[in-house]
Gaussian input, Z-matrix of N, CA and C with variables (Angstrom, degrees):
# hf/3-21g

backbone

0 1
 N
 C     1     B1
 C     2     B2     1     A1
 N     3     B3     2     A2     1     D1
 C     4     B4     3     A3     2     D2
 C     5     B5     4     A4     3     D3
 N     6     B6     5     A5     4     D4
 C     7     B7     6     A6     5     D5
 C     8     B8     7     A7     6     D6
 N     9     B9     8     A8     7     D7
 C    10    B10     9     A9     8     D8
 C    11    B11    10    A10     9     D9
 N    12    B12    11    A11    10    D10
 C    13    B13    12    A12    11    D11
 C    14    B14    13    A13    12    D12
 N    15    B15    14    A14    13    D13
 C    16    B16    15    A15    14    D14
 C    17    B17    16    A16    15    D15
 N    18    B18    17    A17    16    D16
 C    19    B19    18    A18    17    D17
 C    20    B20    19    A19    18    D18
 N    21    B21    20    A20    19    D19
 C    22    B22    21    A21    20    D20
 C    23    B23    22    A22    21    D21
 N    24    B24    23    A23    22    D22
 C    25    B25    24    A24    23    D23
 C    26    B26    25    A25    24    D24
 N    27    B27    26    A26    25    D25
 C    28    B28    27    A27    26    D26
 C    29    B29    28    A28    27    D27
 N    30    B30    29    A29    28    D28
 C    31    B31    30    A30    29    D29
 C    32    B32    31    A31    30    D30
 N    33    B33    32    A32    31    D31
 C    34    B34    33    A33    32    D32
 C    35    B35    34    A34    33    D33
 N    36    B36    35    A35    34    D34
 C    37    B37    36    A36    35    D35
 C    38    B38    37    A37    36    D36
 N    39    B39    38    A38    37    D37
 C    40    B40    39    A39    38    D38
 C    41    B41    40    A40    39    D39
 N    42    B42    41    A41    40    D40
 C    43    B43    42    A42    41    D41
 C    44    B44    43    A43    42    D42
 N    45    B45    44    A44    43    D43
 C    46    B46    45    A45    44    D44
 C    47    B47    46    A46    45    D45
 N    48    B48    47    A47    46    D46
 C    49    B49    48    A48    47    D47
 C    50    B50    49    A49    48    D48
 N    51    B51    50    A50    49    D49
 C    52    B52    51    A51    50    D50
 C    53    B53    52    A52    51    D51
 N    54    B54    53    A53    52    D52
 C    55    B55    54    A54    53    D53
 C    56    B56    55    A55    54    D54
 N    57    B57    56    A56    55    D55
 C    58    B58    57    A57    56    D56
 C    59    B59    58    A58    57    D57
 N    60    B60    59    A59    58    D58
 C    61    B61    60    A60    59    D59
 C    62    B62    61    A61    60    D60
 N    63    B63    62    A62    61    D61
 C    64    B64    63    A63    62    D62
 C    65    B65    64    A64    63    D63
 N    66    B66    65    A65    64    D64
 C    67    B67    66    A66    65    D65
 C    68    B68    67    A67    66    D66
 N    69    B69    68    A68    67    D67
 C    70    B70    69    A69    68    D68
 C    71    B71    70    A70    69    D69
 N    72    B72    71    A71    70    D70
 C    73    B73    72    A72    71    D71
 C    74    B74    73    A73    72    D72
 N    75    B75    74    A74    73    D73
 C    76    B76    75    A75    74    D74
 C    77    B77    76    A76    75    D75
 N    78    B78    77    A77    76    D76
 C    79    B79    78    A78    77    D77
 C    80    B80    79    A79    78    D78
 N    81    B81    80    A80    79    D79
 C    82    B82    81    A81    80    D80
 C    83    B83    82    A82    81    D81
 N    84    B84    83    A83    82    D82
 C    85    B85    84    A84    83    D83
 C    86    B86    85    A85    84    D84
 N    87    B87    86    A86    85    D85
 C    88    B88    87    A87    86    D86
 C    89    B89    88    A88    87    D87
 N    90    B90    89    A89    88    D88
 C    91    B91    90    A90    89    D89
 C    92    B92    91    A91    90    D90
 N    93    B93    92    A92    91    D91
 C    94    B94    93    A93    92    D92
 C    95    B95    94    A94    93    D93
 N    96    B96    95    A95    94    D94
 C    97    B97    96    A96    95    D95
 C    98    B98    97    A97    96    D96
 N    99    B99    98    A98    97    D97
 C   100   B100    99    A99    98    D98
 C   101   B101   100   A100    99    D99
 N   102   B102   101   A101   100   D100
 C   103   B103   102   A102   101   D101
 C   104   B104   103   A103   102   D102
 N   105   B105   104   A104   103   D103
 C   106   B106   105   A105   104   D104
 C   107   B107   106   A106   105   D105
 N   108   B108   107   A107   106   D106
 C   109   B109   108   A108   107   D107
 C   110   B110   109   A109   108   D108
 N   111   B111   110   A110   109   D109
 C   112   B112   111   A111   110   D110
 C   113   B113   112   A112   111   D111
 N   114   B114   113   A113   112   D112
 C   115   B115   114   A114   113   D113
 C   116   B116   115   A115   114   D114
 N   117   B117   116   A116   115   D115
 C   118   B118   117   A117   116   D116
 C   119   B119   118   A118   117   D117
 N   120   B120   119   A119   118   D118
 C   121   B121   120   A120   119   D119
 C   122   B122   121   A121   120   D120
 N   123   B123   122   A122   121   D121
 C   124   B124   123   A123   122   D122
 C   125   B125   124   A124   123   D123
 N   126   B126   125   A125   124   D124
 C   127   B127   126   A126   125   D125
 C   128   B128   127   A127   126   D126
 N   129   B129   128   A128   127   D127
 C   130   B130   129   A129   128   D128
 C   131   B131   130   A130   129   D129
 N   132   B132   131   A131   130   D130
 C   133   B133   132   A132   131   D131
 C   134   B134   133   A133   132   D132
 N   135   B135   134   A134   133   D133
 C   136   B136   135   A135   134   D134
 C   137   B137   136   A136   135   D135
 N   138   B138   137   A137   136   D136
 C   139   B139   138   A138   137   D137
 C   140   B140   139   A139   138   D138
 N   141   B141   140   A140   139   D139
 C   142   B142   141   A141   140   D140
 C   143   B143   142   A142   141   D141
 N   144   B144   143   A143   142   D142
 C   145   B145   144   A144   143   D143
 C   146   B146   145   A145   144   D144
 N   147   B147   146   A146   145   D145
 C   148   B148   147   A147   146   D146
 C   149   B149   148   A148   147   D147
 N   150   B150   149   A149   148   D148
 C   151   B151   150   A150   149   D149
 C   152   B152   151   A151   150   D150
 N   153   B153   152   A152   151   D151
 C   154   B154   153   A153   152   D152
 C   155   B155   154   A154   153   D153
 N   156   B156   155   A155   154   D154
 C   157   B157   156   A156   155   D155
 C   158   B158   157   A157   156   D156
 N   159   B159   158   A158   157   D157
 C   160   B160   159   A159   158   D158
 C   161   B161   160   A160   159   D159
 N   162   B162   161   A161   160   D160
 C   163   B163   162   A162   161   D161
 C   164   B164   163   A163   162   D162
 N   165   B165   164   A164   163   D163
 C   166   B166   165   A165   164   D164
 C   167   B167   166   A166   165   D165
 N   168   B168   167   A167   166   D166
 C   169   B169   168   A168   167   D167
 C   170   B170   169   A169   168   D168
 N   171   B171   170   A170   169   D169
 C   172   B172   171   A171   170   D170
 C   173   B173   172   A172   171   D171
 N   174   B174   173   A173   172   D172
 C   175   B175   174   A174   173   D173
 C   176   B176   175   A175   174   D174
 N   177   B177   176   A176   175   D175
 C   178   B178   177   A177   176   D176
 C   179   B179   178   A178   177   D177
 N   180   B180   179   A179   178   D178
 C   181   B181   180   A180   179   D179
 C   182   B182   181   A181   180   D180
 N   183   B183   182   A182   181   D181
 C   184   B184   183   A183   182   D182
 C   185   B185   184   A184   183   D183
 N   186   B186   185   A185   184   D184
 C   187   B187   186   A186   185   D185
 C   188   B188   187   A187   186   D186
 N   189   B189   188   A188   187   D187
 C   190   B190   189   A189   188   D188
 C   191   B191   190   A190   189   D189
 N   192   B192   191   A191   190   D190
 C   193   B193   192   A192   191   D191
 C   194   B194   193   A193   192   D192
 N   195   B195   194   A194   193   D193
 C   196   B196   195   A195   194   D194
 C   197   B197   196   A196   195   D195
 N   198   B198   197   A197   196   D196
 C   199   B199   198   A198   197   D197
 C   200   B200   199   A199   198   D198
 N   201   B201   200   A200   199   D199
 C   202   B202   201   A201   200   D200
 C   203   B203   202   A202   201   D201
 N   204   B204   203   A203   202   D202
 C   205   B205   204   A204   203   D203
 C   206   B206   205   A205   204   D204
 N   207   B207   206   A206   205   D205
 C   208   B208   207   A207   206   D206
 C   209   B209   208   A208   207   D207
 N   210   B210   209   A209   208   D208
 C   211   B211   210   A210   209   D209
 C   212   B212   211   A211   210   D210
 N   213   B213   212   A212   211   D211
 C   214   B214   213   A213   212   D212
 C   215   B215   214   A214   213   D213
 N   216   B216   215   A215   214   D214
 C   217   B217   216   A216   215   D215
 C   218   B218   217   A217   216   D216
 N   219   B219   218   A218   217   D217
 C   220   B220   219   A219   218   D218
 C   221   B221   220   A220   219   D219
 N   222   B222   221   A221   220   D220
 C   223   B223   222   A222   221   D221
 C   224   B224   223   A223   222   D222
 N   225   B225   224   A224   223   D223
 C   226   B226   225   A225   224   D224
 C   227   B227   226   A226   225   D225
 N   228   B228   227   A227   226   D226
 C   229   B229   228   A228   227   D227
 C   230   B230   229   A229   228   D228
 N   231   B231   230   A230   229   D229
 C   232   B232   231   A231   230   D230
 C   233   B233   232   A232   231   D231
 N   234   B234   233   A233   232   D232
 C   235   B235   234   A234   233   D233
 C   236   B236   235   A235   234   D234
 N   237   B237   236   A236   235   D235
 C   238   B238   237   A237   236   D236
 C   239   B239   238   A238   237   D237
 N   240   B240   239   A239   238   D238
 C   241   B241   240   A240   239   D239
 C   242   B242   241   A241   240   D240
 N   243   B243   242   A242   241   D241
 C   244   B244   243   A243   242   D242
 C   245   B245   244   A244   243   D243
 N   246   B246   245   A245   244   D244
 C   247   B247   246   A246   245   D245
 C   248   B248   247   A247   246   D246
 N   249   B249   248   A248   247   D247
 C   250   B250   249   A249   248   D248
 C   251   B251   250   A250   249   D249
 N   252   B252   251   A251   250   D250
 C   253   B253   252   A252   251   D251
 C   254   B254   253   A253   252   D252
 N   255   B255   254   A254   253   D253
 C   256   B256   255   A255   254   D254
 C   257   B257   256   A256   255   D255
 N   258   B258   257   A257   256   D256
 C   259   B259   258   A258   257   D257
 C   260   B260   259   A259   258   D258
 N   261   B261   260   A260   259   D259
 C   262   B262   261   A261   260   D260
 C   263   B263   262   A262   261   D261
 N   264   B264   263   A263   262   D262
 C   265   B265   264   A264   263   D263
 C   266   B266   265   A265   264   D264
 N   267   B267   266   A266   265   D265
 C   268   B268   267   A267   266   D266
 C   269   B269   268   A268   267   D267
 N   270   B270   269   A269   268   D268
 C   271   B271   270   A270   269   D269
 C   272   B272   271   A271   270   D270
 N   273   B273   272   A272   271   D271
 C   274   B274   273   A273   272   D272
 C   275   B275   274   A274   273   D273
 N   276   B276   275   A275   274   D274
 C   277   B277   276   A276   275   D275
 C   278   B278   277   A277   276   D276
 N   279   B279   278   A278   277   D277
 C   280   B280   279   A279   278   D278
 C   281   B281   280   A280   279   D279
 N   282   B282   281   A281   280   D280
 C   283   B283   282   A282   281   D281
 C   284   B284   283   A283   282   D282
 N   285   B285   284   A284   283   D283
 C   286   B286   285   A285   284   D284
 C   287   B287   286   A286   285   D285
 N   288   B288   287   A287   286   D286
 C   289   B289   288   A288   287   D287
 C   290   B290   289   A289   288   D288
 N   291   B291   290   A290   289   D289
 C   292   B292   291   A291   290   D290
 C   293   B293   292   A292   291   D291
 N   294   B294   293   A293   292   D292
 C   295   B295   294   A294   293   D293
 C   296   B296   295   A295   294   D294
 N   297   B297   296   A296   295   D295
 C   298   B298   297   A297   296   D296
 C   299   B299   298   A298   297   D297
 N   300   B300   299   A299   298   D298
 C   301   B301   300   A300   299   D299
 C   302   B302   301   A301   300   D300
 N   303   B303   302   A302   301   D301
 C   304   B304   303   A303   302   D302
 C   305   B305   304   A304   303   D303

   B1=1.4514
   B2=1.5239
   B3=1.0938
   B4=1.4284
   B5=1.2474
   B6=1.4288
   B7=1.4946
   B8=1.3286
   B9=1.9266
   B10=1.1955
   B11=2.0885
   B12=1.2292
   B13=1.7413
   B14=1.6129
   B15=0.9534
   B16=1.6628
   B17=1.1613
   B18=1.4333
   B19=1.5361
   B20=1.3901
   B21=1.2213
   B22=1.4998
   B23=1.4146
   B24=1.0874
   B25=1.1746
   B26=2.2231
   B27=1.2628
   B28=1.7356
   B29=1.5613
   B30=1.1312
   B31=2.0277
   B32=1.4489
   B33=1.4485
   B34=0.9938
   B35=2.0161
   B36=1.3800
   B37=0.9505
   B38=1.9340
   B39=0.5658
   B40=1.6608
   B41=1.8548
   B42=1.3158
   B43=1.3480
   B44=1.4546
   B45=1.0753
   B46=1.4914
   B47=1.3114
   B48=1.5863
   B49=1.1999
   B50=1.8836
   B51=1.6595
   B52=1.1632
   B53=1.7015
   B54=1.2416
   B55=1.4915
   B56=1.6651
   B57=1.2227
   B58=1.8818
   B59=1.6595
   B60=1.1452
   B61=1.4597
   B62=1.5734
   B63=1.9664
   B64=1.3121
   B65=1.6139
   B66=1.2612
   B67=0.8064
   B68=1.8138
   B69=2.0437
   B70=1.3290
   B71=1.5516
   B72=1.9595
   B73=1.3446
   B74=1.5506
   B75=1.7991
   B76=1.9245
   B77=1.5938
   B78=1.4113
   B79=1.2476
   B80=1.4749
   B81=1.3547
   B82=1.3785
   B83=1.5881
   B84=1.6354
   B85=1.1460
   B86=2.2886
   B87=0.8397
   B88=2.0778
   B89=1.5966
   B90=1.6442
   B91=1.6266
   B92=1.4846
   B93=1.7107
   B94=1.3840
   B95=1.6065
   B96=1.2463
   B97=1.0640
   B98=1.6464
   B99=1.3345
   B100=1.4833
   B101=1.6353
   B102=1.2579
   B103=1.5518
   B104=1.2944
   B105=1.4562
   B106=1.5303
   B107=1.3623
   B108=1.1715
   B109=1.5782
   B110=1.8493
   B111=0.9878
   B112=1.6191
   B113=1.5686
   B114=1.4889
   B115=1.6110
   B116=1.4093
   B117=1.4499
   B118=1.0835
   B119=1.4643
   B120=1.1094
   B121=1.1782
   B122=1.7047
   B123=1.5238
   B124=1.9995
   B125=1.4079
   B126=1.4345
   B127=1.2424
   B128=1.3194
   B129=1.1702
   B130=2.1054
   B131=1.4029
   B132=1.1795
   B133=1.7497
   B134=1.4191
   B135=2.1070
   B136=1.2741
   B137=1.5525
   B138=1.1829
   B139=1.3905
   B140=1.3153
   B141=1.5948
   B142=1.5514
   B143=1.6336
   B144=1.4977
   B145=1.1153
   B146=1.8983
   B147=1.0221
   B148=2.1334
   B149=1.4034
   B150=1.2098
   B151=1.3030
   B152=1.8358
   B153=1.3032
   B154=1.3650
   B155=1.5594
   B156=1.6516
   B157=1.5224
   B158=1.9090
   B159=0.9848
   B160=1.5277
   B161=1.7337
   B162=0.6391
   B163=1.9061
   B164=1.3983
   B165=1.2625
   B166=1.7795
   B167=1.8129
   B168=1.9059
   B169=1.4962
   B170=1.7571
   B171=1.0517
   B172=1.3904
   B173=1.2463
   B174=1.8477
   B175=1.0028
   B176=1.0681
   B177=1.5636
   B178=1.7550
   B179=1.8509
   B180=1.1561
   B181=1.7935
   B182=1.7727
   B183=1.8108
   B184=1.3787
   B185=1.6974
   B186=1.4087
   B187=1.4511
   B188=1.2948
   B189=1.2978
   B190=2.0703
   B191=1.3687
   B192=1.0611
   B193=1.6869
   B194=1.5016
   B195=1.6558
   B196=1.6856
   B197=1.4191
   B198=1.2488
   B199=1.5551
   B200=1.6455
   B201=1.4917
   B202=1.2172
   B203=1.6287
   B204=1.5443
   B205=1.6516
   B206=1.4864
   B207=1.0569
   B208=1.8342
   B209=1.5051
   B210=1.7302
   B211=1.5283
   B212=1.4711
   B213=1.1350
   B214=1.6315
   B215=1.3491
   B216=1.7913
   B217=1.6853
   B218=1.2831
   B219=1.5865
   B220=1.6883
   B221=1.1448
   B222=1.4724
   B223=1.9636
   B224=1.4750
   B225=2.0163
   B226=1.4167
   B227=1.8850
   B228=0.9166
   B229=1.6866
   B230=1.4289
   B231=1.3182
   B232=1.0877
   B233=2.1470
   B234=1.4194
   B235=1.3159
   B236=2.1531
   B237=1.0344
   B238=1.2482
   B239=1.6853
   B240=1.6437
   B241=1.4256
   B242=1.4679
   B243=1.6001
   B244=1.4013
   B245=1.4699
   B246=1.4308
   B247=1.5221
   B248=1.6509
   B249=1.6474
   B250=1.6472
   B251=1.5954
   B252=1.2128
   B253=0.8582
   B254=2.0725
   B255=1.6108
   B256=1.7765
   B257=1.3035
   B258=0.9936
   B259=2.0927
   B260=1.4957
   B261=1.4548
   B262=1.3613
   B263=1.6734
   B264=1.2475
   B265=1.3343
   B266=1.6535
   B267=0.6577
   B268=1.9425
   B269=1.4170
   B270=1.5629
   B271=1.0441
   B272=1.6627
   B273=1.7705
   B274=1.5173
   B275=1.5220
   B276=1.7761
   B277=1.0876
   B278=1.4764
   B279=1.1652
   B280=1.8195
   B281=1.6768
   B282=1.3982
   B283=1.2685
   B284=1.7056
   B285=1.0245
   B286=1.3555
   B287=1.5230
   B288=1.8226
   B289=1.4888
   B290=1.7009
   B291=1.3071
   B292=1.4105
   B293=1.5491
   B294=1.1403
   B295=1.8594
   B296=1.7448
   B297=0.8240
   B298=1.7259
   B299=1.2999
   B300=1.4435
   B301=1.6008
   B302=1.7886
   B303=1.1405
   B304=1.2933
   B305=1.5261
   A1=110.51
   A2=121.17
   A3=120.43
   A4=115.21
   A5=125.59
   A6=148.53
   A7=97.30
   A8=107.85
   A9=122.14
   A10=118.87
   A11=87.24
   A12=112.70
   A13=100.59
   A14=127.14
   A15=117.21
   A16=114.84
   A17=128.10
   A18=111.39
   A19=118.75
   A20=117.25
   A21=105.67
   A22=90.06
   A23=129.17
   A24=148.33
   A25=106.54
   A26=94.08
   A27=106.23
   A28=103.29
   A29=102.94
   A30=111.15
   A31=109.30
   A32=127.46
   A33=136.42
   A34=105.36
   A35=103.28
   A36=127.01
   A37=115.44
   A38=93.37
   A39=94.63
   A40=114.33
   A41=115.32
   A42=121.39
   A43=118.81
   A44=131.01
   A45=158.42
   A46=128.35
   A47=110.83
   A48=109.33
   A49=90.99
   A50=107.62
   A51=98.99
   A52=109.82
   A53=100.24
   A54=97.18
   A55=107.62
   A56=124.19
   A57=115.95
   A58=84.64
   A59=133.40
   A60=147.23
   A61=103.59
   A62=107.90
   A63=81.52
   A64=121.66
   A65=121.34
   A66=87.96
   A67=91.87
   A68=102.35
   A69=83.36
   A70=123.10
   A71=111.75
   A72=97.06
   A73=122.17
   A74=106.25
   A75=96.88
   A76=128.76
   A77=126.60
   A78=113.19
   A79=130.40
   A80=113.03
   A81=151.31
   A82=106.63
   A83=126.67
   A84=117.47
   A85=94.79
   A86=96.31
   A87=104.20
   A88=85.04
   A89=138.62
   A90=132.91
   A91=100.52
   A92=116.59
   A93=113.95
   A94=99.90
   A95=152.78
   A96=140.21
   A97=110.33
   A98=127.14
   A99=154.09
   A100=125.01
   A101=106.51
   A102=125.46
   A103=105.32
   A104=120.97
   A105=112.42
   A106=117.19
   A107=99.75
   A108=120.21
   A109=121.21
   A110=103.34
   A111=140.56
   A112=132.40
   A113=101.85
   A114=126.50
   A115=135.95
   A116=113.47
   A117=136.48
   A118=124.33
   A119=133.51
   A120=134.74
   A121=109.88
   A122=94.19
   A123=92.83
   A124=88.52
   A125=140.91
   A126=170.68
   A127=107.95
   A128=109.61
   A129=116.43
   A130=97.21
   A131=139.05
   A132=124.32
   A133=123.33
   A134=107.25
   A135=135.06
   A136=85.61
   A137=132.02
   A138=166.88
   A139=98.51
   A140=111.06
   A141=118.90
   A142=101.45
   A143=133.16
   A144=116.45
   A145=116.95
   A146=116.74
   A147=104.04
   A148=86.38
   A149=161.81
   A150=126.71
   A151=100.02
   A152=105.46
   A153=101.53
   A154=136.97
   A155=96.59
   A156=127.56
   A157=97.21
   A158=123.23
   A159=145.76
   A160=92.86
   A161=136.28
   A162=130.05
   A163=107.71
   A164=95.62
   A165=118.07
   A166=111.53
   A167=101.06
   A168=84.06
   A169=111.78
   A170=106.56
   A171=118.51
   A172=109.83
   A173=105.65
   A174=90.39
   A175=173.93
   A176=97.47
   A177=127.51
   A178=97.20
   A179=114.12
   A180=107.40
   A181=111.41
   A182=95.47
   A183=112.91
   A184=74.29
   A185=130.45
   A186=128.08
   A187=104.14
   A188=84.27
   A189=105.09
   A190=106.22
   A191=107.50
   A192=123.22
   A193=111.43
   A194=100.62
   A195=106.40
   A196=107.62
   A197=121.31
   A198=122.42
   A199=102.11
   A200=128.07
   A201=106.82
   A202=143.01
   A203=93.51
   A204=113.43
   A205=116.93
   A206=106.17
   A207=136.24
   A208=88.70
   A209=123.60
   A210=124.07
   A211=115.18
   A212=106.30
   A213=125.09
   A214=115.11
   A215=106.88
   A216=109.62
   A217=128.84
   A218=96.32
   A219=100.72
   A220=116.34
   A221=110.95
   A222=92.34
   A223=90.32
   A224=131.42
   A225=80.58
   A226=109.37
   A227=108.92
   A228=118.36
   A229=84.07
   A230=155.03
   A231=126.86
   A232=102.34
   A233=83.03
   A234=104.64
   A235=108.52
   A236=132.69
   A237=134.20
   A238=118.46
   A239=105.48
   A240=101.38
   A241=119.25
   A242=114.30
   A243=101.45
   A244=126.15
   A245=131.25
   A246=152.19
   A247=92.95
   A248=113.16
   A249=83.42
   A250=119.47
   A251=115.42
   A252=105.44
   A253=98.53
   A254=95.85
   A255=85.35
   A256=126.91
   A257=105.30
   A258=103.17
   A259=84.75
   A260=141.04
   A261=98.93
   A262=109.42
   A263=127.68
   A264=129.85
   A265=101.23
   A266=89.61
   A267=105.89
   A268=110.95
   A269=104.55
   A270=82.32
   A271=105.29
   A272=124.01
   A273=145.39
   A274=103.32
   A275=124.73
   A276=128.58
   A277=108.52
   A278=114.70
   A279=117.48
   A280=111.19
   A281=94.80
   A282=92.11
   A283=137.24
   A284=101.11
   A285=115.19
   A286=127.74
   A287=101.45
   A288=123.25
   A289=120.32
   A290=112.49
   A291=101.42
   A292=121.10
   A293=110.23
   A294=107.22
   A295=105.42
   A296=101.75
   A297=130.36
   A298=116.95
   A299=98.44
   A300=108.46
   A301=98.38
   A302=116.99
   A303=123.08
   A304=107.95
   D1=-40.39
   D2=-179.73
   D3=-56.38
   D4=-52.95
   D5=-173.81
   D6=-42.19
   D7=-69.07
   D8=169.73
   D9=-17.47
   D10=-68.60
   D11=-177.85
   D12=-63.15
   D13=-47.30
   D14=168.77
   D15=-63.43
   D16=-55.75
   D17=173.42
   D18=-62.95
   D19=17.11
   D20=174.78
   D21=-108.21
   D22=-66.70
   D23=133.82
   D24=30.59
   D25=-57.91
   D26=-173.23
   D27=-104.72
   D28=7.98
   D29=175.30
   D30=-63.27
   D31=89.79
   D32=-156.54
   D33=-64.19
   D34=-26.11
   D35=176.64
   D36=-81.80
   D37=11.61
   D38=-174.48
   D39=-77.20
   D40=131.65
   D41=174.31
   D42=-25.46
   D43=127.95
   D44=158.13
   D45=-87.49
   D46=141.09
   D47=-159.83
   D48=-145.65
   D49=149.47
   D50=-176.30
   D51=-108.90
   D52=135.68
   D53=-172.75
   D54=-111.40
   D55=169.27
   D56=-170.22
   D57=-136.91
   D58=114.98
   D59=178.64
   D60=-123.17
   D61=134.18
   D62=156.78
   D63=-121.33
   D64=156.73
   D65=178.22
   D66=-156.32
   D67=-176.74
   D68=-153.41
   D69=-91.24
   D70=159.33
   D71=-159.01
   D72=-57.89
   D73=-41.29
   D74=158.83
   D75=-42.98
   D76=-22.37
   D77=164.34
   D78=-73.73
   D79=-24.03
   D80=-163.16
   D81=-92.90
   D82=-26.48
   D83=177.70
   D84=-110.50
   D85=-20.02
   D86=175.70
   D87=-67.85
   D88=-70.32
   D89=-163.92
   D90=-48.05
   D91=-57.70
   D92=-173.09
   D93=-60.08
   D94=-48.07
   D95=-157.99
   D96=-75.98
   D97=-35.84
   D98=140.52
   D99=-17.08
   D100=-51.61
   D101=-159.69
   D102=-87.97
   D103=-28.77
   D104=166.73
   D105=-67.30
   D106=-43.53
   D107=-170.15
   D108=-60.18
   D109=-32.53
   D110=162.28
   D111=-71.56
   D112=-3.94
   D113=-146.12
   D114=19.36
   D115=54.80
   D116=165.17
   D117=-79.26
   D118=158.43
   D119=-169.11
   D120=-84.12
   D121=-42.30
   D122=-171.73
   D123=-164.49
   D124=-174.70
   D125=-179.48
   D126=-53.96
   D127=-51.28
   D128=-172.81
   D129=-84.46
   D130=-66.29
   D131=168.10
   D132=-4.92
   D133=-53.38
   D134=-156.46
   D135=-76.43
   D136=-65.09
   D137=-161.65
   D138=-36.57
   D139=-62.40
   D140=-168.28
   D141=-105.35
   D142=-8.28
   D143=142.14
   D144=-60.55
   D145=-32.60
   D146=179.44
   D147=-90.95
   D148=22.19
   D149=166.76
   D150=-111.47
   D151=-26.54
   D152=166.53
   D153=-81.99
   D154=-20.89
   D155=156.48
   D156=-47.20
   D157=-79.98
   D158=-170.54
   D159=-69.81
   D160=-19.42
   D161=162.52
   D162=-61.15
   D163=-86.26
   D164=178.47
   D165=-37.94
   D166=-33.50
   D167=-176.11
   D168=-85.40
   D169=16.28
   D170=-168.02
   D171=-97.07
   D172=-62.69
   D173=158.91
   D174=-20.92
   D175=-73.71
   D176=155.96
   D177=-37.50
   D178=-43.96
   D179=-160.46
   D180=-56.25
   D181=-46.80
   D182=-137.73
   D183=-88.49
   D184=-35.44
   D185=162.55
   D186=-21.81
   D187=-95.10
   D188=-176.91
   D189=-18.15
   D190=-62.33
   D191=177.00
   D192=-19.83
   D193=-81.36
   D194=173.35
   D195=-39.49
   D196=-63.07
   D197=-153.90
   D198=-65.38
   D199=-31.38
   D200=158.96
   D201=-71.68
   D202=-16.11
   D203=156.03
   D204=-55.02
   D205=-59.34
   D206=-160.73
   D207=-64.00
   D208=-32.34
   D209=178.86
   D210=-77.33
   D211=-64.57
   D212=169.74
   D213=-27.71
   D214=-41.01
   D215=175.12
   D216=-92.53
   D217=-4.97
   D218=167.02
   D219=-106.41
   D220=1.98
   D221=165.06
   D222=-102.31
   D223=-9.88
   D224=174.64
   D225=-90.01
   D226=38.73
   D227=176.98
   D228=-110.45
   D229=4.19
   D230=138.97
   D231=106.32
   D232=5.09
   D233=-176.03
   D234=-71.09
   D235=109.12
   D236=-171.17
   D237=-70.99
   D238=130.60
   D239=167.81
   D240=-17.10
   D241=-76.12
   D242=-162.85
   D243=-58.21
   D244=-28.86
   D245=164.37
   D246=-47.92
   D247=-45.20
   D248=-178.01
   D249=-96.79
   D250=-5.28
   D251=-168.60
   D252=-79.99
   D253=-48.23
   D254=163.85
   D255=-36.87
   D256=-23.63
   D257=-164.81
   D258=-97.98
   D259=-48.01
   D260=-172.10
   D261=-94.32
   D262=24.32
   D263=149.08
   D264=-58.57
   D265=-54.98
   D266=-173.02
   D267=-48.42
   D268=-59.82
   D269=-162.74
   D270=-107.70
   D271=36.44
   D272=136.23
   D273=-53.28
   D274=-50.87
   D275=-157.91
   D276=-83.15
   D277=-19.84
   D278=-172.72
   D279=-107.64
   D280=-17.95
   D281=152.19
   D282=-78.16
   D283=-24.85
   D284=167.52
   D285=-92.79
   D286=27.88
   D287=-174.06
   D288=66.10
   D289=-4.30
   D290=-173.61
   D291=-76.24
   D292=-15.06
   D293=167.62
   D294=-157.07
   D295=-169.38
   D296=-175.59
   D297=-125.50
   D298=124.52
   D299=-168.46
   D300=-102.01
   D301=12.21
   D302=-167.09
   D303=-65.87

């Protein structure tokens, strides 16, 4: 599923949306000066490369997050280190397409 979500994810083609931000013109002429340099095309490329940079790292966090919750409540269910640490072997390995936990 993830794989899935990344290649959609890198769909160069994917729906667009226009957004009106302001922000300030010294930041706005430092991105344009930046974005070549970076091999970007122009300023908004740069723009929605750091905001998706800063998405994804969020993500991943607030992820982690649950799954250390989701841990915390299964050992206090009495659930044992090694049982979890198998299950998220498992499910490291099916995430990375190699089997089905189905």
């Amino acid at each position: 599923m993830k794989a899935e979500f990344l290649k959609k994810r890198l769909d160069k083609n994917r729906p667009m949306t226009t957004v009106t931000i302001r922000i300030p013109e010294d930041v706005i002429e430092d991105l344009k000066r930046v974005a070549p340099l970076l091999g970007f095309s122009g300023y908004q490329p740069l723009v929605r490369a750091y905001i998706g940079q800063g998405l994804r790292a969020d993500i991943e966090r607030l992820e982690g997050d649950t799954v250390s919750i989701l841990i915390a409540s299964l050992k206090r269910h009495g659930v044992s280190d090694e049982i979890i640490r198998e299950a998220l072997s498992e499910a490291a390995t099916a995430s990375n397409g190699s089997i089905s936990l189905s």
